[in-house]
N, C-alpha and C positions, 0 to 999 in steps of 0.2 A: 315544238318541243324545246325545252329550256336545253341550254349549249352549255351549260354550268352542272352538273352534277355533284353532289354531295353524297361522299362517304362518310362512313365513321371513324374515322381518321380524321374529317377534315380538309379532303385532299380534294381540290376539285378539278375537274377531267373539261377541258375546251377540247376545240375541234381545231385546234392550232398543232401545228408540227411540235410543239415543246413536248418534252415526256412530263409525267405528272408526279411528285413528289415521292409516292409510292414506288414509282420504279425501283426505288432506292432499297426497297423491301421484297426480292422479286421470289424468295424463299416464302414470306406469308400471303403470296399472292399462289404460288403452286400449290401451298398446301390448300389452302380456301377452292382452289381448282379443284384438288383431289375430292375434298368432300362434295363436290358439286357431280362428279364423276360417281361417286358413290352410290348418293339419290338419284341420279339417271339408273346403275345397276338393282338398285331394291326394289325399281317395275319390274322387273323380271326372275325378281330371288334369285339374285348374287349376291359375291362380295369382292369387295376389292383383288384379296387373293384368290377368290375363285377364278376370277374375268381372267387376272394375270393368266392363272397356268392355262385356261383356256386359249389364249391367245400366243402364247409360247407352242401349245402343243400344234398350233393353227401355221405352225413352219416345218409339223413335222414331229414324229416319236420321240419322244425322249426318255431317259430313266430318273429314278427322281434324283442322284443326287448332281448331273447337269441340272434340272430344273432348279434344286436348293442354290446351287452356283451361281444359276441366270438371276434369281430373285436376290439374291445376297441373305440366304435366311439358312436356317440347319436343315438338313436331311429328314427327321423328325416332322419338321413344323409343314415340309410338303406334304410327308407322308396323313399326316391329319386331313389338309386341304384335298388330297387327291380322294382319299375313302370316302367322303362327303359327296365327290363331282361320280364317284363310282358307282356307288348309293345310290345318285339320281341319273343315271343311262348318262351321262355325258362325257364319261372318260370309262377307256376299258384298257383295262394292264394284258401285256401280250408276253408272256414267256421267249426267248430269244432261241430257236432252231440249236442253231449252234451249243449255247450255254446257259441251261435249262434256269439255272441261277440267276440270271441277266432278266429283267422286266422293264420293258418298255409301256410308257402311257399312251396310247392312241385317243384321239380325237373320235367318238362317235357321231353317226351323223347326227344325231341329237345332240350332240357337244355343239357339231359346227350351225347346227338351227339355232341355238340356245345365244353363241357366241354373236351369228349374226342378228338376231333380235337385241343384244347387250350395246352391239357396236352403234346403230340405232338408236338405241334409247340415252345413251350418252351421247350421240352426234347433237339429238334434238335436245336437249336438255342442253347443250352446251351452245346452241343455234338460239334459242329462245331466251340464254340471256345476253348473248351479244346485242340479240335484238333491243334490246331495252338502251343500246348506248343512242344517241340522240339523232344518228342518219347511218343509214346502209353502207356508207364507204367506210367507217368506223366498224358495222361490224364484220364488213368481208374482211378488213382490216386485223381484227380479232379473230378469226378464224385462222388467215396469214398466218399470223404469228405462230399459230401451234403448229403447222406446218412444216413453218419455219425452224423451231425446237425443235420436230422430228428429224427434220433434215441433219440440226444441229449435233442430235444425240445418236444418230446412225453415225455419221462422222466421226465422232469421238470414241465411239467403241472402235472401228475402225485403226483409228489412231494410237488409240492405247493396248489396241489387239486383247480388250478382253472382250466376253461374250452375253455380261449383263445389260439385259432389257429393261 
């Protein structure tokens, strides 16, 4: 397999320790992620902010306007995405004992079937294009790396002591 790779950019990727010109650009390379992330989610009819709140709920109940806080978005824009997940058996709102007023989102098991078929379908969709870099230590390599940014971004929340995912 050719060790030269060509983007549209220009930018071409050896299998040398050097980083490759685009590093320089590591924001159009998440967002290019994101939507790669997305096409894995549309096998299984999601969306982006579906997966989120799925995956938020996937630690545990929450009310939406924790959830608006976790995602950085309005109260509102949850409440849309949640009636959607409610709609289709994957999320059920639980009134709070205590304070009839208080509504928690649960995770149904059809959430959490749904979530893990999602996590899946974006592993391999993100596995199958690693695969295309030019040898397997490149793409265990690629793999690493988001690992790596996991670790990164548990950290920083961490650090900064807020609670967005």
């Amino acid at each position: 397999m050719d060790q030269n790779i060509r983007y549209p950019n220009s930018v071409s990727l050896e299998s040398s320790s050097a980083p490759p010109q685009a590093a320089r650009h590591l924001g159009r390379t998440a967002a290019w992620l994101a939507k790669q992330v997305e096409l894995g989610l549309a096998t299984v009819d999601l969306t982006l902010p579906q997966y989120r709140i799925l995956w938020l709920l996937d630690y545990g109940p929450s009310v939406s306007s924790a959830l608006a806080d976790r995602l950085a978005v309005r109260p509102p824009s949850v409440t849309s995405v949640v009636d959607g997940l409610v709609a289709r058996g994957l999320v059920e709102r639980k009134h709070d004992r205590a304070d009839r007023r208080q509504v928690a989102h649960v995770l149904t098991p059809e959430g959490r079937t749904t979530l893990d078929a999602a996590d899946r379908a974006v592993d391999s969709r993100l596995a199958e294009i690693a695969s295309c870099l030019p040898n397997e230590r490149l793409a265990e390599r690629a793999e690493a790396s988001l690992e790596l940014w996991q670790r990164a971004m548990l950290a920083h929340r961490e650090q900064v002591g807020g609670d967005r995912r």
